[in-house]
Structures are given as C-alpha cells and as structure tokens.
N, C-alpha and C positions, 0 to 999 in steps of 0.2 A: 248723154252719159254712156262709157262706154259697156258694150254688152258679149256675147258671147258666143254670138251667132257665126262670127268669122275661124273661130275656134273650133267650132262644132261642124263646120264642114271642112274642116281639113283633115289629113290624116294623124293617128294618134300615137304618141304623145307628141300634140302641137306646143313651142313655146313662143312665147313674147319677146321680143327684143327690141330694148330701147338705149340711146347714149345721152348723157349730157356732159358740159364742157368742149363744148365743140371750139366754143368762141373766146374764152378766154386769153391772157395774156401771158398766164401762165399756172403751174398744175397739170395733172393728168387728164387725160380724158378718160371717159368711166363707159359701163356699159352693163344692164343688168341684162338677166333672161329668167324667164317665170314660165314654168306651165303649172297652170290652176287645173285642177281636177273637176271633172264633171260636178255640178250641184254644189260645189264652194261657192257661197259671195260672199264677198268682203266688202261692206258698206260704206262707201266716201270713196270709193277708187278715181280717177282722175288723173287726166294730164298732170305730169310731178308740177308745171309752170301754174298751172289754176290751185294748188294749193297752198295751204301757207308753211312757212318750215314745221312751226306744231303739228301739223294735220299731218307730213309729211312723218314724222317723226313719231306720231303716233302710227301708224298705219302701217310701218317698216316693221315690226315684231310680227303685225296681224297676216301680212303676206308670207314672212318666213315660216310661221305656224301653221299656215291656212293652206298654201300650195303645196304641189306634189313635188314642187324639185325648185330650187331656185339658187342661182349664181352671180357677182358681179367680177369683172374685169376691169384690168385698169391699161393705158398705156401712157409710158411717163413722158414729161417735155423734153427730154431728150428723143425720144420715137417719134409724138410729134413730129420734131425740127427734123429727123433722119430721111422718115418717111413719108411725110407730108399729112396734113389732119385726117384726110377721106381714109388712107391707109391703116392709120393707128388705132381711129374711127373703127376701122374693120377688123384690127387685131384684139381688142379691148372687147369687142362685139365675140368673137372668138372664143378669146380666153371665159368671158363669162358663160358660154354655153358648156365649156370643157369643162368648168366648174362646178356645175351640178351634178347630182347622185343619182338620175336618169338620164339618159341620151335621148333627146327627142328625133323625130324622123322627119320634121319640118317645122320651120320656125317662120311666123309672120314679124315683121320689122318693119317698124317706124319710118315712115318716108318713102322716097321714089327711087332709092338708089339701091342696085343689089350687089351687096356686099356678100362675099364668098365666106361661108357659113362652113361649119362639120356635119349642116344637113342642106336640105333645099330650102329655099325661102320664095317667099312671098312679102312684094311691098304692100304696105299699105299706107297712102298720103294719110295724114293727121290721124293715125293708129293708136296713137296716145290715147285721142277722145273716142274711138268706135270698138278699141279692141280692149278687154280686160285684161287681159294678159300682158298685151305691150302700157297699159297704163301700171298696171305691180312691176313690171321692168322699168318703168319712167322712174316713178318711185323710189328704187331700190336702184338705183342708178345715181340718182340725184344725193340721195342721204348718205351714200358710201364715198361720193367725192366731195362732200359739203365736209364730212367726219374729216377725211384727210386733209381738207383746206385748213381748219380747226388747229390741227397738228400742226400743221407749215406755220400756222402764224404765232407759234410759241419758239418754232424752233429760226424759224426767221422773221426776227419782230420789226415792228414799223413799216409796215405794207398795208396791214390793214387789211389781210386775206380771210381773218374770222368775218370781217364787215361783206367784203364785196366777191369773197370767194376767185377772186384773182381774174376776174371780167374787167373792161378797162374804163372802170369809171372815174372822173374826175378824181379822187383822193389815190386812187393807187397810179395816174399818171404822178401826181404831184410826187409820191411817196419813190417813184418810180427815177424822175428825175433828182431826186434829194440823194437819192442809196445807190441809184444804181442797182441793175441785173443781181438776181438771188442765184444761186444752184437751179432751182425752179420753173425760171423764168424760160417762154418760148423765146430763144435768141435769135431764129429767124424770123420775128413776127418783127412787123414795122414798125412800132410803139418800142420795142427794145432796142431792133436792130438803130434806132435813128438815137435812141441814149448812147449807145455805143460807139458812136459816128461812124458805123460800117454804112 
C-alpha cells in the first residue's frame, strides 16, 4: 500500500503526479497532481488501475477535501497527434501542477521518465503503489478523463466511449470501422490512421 515516507523526505510542499490515458485511441490525456499534507490519510488510496470505478469515484471528493492543494490537466487528441504522446503526457502533467492553489517546490512522478515539471521532479517506477500522493494523483487523473469520456459519448454516440473510455478494445475497433474517425479520435495512431487509408 502505498505510504508517505517518499514525501516525507523530500522537500516541502512535495506533490504527486500521475497520467492516465496514455494508450488510448482516442480522447485526452489526463494528468492529476496532489500534495497531501503531513498526517492526512485517506483510507483505500491505491494505484487508480487496482481500483474499481466506484472506489475511484468514491475517493475523488475525499482527496479534493482531504489535500492541501490538488489539480488535473488535460492535453487534447489533437496535441496528442501535434506533439507526440510522451510530450502531451508532459504538458497535461504541467498544466495540472499550474492548477493548483499552492506551488509545490518538487513533485515525485509516476515512472522512469523525467518530464519537465514548474518544479524539480523525482521518478518513481510503480509510484502509484509506494507514493500516496502520486496514488490521489492516479485517482484524480483517472475520474477527470473517465468524466470527459462520459461526455464524448453523448456528444459523439456509437463508439461506445462510456463502455471502454476510448482504449482500443474490440467494440470501439468494430464501432471505429462502422463510423469512421470522430473530432476525438488520435488520427495519427494506427487503428485510425489505417480506417482512413493513410
């Protein structure tokens, strides 16, 4: 489970940052940032993937309450396809720290990769499950683009983006082939670009 000891020796105010939607076929990619304040726990924190949507769902009010400062950022499928995933990854990562009502002075992130932050960072491989902080960013990363998919699939129906949140599972290839490319859609990804015969 993850705990708070990676927090507690960094400098302060340290936050969390995590992304999801890295891998989708289409939609944004998302990117929370969380710094929890000394002696908050918030009970059931976890990797946002080890959760179920409820738990998720539940849990998103109790981090916006519970933390001292918290943000999510989005970058759309057109930045995606501009700038390439890792880039948009890092803008989305970005915007979400500039988002919050403190400026932390180092932020640990999720994974191996170091993405250019508004402060210094620190990786940390599977930080989801060891860091509390980047688990309330997992979180709150996940339920902020899960909400938007929700919306996409009213405003563009027949994909089937409430179901599978625009990852490229068997019913959104099929729905994907039937319709053809949304607004949405990554048009440089190769599930698209190969609908498109580019």
């Amino acid at each position: 489970m993850p705990d708070r000891l990676l927090e507690d020796a960094c400098p302060w105010p340290v936050c969390g940052v995590d992304e999801a939607g890295r891998g989708p076929w289409a939609g944004p990619v998302s990117a929370g940032a969380v710094i929890l304040a000394a002696g908050v726990e918030i009970e059931g924190l976890d990797d946002s993937k080890q959760l179920s949507a409820a738990k998720r769902e539940a849990l998103e009010p109790l981090i916006k309450a519970r933390s001292l400062a918290w943000g999510v950022g989005f970058a759309s499928a057109e930045e995606v396809c501009t700038l390439n995933i890792l880039r948009a990854t890092e803008l989305a990562m970005s915007r979400a720290v500039m988002a919050m009502t403190v400026a932390p002075v180092f932020a640990l992130v999720d994974g191996d990769y170091p993405f250019a932050l508004p402060c210094p960072v620190k990786t940390v491989i599977r930080g989801d499950s060891l860091s509390s902080s980047i688990a309330a960013a997992s979180i709150l990363a996940k339920t902020a683009r899960d909400a938007i998919m929700l919306e996409m699939d009213a405003i563009h129906p027949g994909y089937g983006f409430a179901a599978h949140k625009g990852y490229g599972v068997p019913q959104h290839a099929r729905a994907l082939r039937r319709l053809g490319p949304c607004a949405i859609h990554r048009m440089t990804w190769a599930p698209v670009k190969a609908v498109l015969g580019n």
